[in-house]
LUMMAR-574075 format. One record per residue: x, y, z of N, C-alpha, C in turn. Coordinates in steps of 0.2 Angstrom, whole numbers, plus 5000, padded with zeros to 4 digits. Example, Ala and Ser with C-alpha at 12.3 -4.5 7.8 and 13.67 -1.06 7.14 Angstrom:
BEGIN
5066	4972	5039	5062	4978	5039	5066	4984	5039
5064	4989	5035	5068	4995	5036	5064	5000	5039
//
This chain:
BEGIN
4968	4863	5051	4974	4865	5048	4974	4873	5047
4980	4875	5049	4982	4883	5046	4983	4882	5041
4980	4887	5037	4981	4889	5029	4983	4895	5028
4990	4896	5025	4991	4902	5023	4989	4905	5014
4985	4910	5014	4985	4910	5003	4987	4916	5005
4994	4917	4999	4996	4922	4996	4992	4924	4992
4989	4927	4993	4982	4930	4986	4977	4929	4991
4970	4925	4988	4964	4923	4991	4961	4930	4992
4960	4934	4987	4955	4940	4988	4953	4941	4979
4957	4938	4975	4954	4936	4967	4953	4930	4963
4949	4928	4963	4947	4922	4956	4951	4916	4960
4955	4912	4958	4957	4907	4960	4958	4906	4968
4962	4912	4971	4965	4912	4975	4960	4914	4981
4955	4916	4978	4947	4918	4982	4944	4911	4983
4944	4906	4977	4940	4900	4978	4945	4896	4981
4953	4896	4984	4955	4892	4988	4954	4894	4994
4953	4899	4998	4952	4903	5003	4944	4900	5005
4939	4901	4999	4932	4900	5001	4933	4892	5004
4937	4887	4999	4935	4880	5000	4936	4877	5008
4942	4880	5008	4949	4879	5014	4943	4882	5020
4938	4888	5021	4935	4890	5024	4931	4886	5026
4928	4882	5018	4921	4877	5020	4923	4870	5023
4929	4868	5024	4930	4861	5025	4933	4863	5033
4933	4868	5036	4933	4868	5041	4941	4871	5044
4944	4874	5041	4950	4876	5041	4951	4884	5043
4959	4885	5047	4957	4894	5050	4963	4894	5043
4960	4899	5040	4962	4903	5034	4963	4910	5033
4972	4911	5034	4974	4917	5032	4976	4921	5026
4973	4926	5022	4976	4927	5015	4980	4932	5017
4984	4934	5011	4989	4939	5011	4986	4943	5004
4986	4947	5005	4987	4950	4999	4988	4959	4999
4988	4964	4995	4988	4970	4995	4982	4974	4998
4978	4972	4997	4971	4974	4998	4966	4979	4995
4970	4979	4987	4966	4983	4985	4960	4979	4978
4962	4974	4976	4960	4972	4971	4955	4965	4972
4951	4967	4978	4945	4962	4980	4945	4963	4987
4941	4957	4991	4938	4954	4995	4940	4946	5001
4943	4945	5006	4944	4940	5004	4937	4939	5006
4937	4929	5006	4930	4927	5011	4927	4928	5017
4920	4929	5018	4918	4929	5025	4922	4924	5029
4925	4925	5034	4928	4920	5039	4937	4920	5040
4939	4921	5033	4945	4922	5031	4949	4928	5038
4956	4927	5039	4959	4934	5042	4962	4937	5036
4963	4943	5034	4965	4946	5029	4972	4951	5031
4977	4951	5029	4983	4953	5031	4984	4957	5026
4985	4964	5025	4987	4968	5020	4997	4969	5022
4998	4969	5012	5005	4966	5014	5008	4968	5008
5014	4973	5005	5016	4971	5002	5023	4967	4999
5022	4961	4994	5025	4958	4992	5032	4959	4988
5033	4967	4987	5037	4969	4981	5042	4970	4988
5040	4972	4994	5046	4972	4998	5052	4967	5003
5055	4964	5002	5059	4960	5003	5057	4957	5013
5054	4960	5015	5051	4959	5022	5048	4959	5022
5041	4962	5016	5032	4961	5017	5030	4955	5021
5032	4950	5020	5028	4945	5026	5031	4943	5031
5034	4948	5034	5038	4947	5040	5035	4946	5048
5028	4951	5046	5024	4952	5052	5020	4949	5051
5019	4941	5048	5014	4936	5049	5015	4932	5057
5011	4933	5061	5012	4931	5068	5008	4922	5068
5011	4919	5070	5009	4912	5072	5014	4907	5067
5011	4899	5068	5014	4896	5065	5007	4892	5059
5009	4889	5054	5005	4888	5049	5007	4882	5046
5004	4876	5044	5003	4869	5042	5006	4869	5035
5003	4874	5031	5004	4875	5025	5003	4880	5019
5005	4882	5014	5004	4889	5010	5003	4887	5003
4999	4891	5001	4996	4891	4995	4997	4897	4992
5003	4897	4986	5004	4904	4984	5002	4903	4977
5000	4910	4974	4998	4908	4966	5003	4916	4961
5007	4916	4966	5013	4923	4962	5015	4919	4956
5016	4927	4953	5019	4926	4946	5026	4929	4944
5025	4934	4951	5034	4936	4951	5038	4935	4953
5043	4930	4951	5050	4928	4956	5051	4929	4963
5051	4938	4962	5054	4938	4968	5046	4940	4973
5042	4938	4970	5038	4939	4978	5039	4932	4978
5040	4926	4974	5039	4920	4979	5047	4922	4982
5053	4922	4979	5058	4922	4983	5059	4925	4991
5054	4931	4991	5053	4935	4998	5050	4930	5000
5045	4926	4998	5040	4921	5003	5044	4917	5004
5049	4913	5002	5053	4907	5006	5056	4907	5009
5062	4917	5009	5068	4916	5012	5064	4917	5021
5058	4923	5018	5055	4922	5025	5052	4920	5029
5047	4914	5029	5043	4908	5029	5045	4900	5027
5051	4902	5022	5053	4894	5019	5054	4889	5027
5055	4892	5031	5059	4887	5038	5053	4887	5042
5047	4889	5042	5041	4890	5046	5037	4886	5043
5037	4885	5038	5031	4883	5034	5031	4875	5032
5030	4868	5035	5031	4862	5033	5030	4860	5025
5025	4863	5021	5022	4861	5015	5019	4869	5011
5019	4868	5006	5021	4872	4999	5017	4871	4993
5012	4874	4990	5008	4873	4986	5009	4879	4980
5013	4879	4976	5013	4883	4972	5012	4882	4966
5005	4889	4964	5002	4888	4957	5003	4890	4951
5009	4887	4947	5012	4888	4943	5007	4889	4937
5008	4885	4928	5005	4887	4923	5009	4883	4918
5004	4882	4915	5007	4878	4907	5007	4880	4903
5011	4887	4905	5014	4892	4899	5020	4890	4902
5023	4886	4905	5032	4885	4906	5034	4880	4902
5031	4875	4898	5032	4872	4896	5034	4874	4889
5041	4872	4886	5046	4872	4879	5043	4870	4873
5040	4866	4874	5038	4860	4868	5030	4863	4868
5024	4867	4866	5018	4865	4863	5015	4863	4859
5019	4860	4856	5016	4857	4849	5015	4850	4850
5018	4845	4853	5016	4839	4855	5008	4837	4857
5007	4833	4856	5002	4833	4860	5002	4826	4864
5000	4826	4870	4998	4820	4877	5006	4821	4878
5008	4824	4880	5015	4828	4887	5012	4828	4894
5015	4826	4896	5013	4822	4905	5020	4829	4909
5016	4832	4912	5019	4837	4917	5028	4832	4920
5027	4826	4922	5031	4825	4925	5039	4824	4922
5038	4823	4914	5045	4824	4910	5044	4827	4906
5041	4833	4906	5039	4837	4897	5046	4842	4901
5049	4845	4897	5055	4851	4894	5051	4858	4897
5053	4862	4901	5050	4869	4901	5058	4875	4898
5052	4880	4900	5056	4884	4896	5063	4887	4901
5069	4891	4899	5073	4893	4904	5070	4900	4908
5072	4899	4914	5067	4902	4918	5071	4910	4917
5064	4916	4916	5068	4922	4916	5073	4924	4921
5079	4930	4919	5084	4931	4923	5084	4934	4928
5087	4934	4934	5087	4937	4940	5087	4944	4940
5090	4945	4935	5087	4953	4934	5083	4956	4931
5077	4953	4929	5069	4955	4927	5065	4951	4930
5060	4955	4932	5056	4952	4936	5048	4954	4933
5049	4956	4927	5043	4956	4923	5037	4952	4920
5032	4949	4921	5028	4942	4922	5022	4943	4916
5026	4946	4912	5019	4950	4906	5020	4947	4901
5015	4946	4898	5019	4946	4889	5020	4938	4887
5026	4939	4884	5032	4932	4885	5035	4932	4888
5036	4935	4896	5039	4933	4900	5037	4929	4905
5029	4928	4904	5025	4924	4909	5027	4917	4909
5027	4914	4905	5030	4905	4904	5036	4904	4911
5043	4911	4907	5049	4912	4910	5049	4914	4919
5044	4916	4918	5045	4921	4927	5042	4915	4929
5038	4909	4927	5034	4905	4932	5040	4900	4933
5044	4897	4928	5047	4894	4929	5055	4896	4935
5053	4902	4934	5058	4903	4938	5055	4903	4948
5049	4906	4948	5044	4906	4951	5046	4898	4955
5044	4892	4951	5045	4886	4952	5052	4883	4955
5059	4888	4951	5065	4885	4954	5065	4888	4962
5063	4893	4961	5065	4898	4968	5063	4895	4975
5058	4889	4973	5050	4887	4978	5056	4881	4978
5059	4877	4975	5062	4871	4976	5068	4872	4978
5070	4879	4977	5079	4877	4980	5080	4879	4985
5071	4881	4988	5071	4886	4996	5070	4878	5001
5064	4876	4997	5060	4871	5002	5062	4863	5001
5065	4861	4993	5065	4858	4991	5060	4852	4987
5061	4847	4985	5053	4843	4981	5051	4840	4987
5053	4835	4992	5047	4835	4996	5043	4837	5001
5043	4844	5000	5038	4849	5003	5037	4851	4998
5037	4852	4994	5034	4856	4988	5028	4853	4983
5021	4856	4983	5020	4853	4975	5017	4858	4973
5020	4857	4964	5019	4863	4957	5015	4860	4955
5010	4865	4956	5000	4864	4950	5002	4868	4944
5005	4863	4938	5005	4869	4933	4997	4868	4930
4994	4875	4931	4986	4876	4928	4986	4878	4922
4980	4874	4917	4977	4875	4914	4974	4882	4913
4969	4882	4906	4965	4887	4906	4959	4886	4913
4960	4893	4916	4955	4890	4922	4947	4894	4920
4941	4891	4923	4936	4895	4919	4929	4893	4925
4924	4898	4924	4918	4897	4930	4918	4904	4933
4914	4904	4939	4911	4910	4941	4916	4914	4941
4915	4921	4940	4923	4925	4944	4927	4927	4940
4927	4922	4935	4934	4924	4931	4935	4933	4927
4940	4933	4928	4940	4940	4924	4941	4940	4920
4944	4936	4914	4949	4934	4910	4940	4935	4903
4934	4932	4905	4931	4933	4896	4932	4926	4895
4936	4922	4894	4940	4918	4887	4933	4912	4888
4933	4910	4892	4926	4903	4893	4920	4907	4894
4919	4911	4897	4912	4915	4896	4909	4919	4889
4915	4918	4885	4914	4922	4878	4909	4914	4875
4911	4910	4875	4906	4904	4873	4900	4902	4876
4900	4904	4885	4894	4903	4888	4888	4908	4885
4889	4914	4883	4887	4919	4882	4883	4917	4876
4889	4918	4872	4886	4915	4864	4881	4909	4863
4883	4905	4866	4878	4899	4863	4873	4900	4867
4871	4905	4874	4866	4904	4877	4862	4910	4873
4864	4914	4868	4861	4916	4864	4859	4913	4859
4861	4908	4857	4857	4903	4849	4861	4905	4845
4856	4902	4838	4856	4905	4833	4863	4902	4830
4865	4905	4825	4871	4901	4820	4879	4905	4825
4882	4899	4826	4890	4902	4828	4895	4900	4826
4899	4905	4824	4905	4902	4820	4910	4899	4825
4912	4891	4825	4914	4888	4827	4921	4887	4823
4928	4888	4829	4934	4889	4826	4937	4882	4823
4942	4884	4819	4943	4874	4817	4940	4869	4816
4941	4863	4820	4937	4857	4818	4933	4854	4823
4930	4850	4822	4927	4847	4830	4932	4843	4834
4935	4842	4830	4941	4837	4834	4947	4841	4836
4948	4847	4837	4952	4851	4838	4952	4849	4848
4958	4847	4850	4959	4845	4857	4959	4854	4862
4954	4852	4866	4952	4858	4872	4953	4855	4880
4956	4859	4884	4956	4858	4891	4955	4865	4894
4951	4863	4899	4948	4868	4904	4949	4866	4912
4947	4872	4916	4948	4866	4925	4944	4875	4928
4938	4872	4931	4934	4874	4935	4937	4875	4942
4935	4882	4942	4941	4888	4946	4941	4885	4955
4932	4882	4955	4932	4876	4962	4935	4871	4962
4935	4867	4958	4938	4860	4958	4946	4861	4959
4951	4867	4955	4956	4867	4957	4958	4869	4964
4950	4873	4964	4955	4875	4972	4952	4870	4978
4947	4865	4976	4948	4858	4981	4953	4854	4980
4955	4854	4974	4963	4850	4972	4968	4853	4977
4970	4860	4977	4973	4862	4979	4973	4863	4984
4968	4864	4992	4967	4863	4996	4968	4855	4998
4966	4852	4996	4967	4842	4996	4975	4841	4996
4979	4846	4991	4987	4844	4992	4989	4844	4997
4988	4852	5000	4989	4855	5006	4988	4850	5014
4983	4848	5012	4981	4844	5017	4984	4838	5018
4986	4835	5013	4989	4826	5012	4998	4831	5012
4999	4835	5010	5005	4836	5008	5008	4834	5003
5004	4831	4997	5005	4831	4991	5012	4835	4988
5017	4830	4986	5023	4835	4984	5022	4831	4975
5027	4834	4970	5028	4832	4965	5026	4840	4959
5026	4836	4953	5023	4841	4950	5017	4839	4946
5014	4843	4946	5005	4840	4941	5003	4847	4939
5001	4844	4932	4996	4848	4926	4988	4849	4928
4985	4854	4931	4981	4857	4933	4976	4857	4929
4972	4850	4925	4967	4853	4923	4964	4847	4920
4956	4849	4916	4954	4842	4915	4958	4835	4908
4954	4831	4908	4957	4828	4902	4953	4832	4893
4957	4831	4889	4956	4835	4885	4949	4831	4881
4947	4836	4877	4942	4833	4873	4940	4836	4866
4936	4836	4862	4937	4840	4856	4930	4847	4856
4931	4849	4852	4930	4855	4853	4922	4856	4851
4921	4848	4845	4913	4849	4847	4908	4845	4853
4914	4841	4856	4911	4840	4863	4911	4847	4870
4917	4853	4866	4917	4856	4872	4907	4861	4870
4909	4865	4865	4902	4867	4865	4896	4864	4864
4896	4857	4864	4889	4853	4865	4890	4853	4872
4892	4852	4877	4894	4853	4885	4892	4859	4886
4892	4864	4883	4890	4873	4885	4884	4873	4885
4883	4870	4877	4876	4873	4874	4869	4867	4881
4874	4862	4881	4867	4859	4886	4866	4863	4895
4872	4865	4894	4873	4868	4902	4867	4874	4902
4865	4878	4895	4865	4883	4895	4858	4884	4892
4857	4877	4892	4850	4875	4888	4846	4877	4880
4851	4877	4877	4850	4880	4869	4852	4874	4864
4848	4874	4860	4853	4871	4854	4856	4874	4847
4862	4877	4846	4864	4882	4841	4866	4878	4836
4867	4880	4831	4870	4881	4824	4874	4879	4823
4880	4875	4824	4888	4878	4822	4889	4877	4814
4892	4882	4813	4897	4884	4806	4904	4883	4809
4906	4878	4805	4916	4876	4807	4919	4883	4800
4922	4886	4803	4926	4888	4801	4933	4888	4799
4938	4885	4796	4945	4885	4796	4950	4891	4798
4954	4889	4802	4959	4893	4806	4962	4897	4799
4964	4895	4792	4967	4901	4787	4964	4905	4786
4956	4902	4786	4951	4908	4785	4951	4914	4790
4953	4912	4796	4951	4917	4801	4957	4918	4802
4964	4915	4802	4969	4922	4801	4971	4925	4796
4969	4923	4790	4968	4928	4783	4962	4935	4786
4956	4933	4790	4952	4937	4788	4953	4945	4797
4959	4940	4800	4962	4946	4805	4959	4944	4811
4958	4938	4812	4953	4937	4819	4959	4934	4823
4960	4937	4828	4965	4932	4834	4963	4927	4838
4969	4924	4838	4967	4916	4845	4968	4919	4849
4966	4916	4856	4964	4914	4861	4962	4919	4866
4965	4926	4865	4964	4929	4868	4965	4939	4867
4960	4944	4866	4964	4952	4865	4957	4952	4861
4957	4959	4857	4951	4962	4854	4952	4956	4849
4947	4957	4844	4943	4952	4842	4946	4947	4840
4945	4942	4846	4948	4937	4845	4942	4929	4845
4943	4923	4844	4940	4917	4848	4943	4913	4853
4942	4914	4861	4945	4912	4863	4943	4905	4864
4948	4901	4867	4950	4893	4867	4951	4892	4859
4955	4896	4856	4956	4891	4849	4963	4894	4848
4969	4889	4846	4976	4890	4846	4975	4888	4840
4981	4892	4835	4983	4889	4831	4988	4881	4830
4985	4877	4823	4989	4872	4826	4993	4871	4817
5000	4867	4818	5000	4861	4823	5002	4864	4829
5007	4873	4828	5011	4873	4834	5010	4873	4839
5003	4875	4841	4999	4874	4848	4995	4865	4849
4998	4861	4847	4992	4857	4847	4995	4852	4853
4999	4854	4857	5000	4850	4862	4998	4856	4870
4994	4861	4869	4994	4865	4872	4987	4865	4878
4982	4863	4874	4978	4859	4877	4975	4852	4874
4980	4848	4875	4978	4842	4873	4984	4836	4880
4984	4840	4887	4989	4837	4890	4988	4830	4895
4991	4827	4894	4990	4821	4897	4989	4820	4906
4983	4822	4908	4983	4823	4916	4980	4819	4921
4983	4811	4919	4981	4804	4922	4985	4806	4930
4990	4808	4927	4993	4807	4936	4990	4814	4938
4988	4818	4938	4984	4823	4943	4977	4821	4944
4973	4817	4939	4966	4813	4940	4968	4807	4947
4975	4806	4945	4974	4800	4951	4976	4803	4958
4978	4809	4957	4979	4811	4964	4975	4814	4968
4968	4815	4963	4963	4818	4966	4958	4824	4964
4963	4827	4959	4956	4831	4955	4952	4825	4951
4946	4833	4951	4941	4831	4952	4937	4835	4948
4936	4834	4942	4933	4838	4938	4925	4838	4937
4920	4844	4940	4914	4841	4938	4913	4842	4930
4907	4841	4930	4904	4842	4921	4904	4848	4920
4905	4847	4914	4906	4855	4909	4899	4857	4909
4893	4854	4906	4885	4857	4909	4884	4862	4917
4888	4858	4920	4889	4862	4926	4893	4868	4928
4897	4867	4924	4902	4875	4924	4899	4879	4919
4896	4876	4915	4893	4884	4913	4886	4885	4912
4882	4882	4916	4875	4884	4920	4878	4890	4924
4883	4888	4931	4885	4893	4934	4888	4899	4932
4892	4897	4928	4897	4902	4924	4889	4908	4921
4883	4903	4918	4879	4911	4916	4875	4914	4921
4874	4909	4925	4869	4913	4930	4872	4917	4936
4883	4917	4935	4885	4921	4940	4886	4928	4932
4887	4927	4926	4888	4934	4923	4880	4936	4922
4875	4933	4923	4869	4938	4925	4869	4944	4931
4873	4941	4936	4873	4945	4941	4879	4950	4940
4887	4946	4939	4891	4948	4941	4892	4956	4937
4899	4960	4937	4900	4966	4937	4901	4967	4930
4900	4972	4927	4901	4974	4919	4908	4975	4920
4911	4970	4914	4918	4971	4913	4920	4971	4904
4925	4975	4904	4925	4975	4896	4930	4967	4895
4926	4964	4893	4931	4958	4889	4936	4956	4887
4940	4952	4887	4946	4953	4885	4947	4945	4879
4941	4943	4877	4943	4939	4872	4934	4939	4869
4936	4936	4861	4928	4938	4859	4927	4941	4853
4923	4939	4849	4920	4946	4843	4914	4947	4843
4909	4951	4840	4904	4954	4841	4899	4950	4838
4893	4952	4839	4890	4947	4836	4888	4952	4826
4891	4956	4825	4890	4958	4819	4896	4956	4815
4901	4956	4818	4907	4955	4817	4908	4946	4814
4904	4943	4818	4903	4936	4817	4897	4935	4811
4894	4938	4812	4888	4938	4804	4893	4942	4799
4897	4947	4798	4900	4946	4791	4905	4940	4790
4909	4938	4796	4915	4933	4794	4912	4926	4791
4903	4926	4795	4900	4919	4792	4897	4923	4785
4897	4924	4782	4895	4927	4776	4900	4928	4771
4907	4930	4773	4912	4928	4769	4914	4921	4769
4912	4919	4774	4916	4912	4772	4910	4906	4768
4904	4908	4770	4899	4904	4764	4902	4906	4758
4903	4913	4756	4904	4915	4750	4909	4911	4747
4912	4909	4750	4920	4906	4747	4917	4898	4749
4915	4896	4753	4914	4888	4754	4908	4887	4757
4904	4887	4747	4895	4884	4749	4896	4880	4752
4889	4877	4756	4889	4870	4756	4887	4867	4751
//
């Protein structure tokens, strides 16, 4: 197969490129070319996407396309100029599109998403992210239609590579021991999808031509199963202190993500359909999620090696000794 990845030189977009290379596929990525690497093997096309003709001067014909844009209009330049060349369509949306988060067990296939940003903003930041994807998603369907099309709206994605902090801030911590303040309750519902797995999934659509829409990620589980799955990856046995969500936002500590935050923990209820999503029909079509001991064995023996980066979710570890110290104070055992 020809494989085209829009991206394939950062974090996701790198491990569909690698995957598609290992299964035996000639793999072209696109991208800017300043913000990574693609794989050894890969052709790398420098291109950019803000221009209404950037992929004009892709020469040949190609089987299929993996795009993971967040901005409108670089997917709208992708289709007007490829949409007629390209048989099959793989685009990696996000379940920030989705209107309703507070339910919980929402199946991709009839959950409500939000109104897609307007044609005149093309800004993918902020609150505009759920909105630009969704429009992202219209732009791919009214070019190619649904049966060439299929939308991987992804979860939290997490494992080697990641830039993001949010799952390495727990690998990190519990492979450190000792007492951790654990957010919420054990039973608080968590979903995660390992950065390889989805991009075997998504290589797999590509190849079957997979159309439809699916929810990109594992099935949910509770949050003292998620850190028992770290802590064994990671070969420790820690402490946990449950902490209540009033406490930590009375005491100024953010969800999920920014300075001193903990990441995987939403407020609920109105987050509690957020990662608690019901992803039977993407398990049946063939994701394939390894164990969580597994992703974050790798996850710590790749931030041993990998590059110093400043974190983008996380509290310190003295910051975490005084908020366990206040919260005894108010709730002995």
């Amino acid at each position: 197969m020809r494989l085209l990845v829009l991206g394939g030189t950062v974090f996701l977009g790198r491990a569909v490129a690698a995957h598609a290379l290992a299964a035996g596929h000639d793999v072209t990525c696109v991208a800017r070319g300043t913000s990574g690497e693609a794989p050894a093997g890969a052709t790398l096309v420098t291109a950019d996407r803000d221009a209404p003709g950037g992929l004009a001067g892709l020469d040949g014909d190609f089987d299929a396309v993996i795009d993971v844009a967040r901005r409108p209009s670089h997917v709208r330049h992708a289709v007007a100029t490829l949409g007629a060349r390209i048989p099959h369509w793989v685009y990696v949306s996000s379940c920030s599109v989705y209107a309703d988060q507070g339910t919980p067990g929402q199946r991709a296939a009839d959950a409500p998403v939000l109104a897609p940003l307007p044609l005149e903003t093309d800004d993918a930041t902020g609150e505009n992210y759920g909105p630009a994807k969704v429009a992202c998603e219209q732009a791919l369907l009214d070019a190619v239609g649904p049966d060439r099309a299929m939308l991987c709206r992804a979860g939290l994605i997490v494992g080697p590579e990641d830039p993001t902090g949010r799952f390495d801030y727990w690998v990190s911590r519990l492979a450190d021991g000792g007492e951790v303040l654990a957010p919420g309750t054990p039973d608080d519902a968590v979903q995660w999808i390992d950065v390889r797995d989805l991009a075997a999934w998504l290589v797999q659509a590509a190849e079957l031509r997979l159309a439809g829409v699916y929810d990109g990620i594992s099935a949910p589980i509770g949050r003292a199963d998620l850190l028992a799955g770290i802590a064994q990856g990671v070969g420790t046995t820690p402490q946990l202190t449950w902490v209540d969500q009033e406490f930590l936002a009375a005491q100024g500590v953010e969800p999920w993500a920014g300075d001193r935050s903990l990441p995987m923990w939403l407020p609920l209820p109105e987050y509690a359909g957020f990662l608690s999503r019901d992803t039977t029909d993407a398990l049946a079509a063939g994701l394939t999620p390894r164990p969580l001991a597994d992703t974050a064995r790798d996850t710590l023996a790749w931030l041993a090696t990998g590059p110093t980066r400043k974190p983008w979710a996380g509290i310190t570890r003295d910051d975490e000794a005084a908020l366990l110290t206040a919260w005894k104070s108010t709730h002995p055992a």
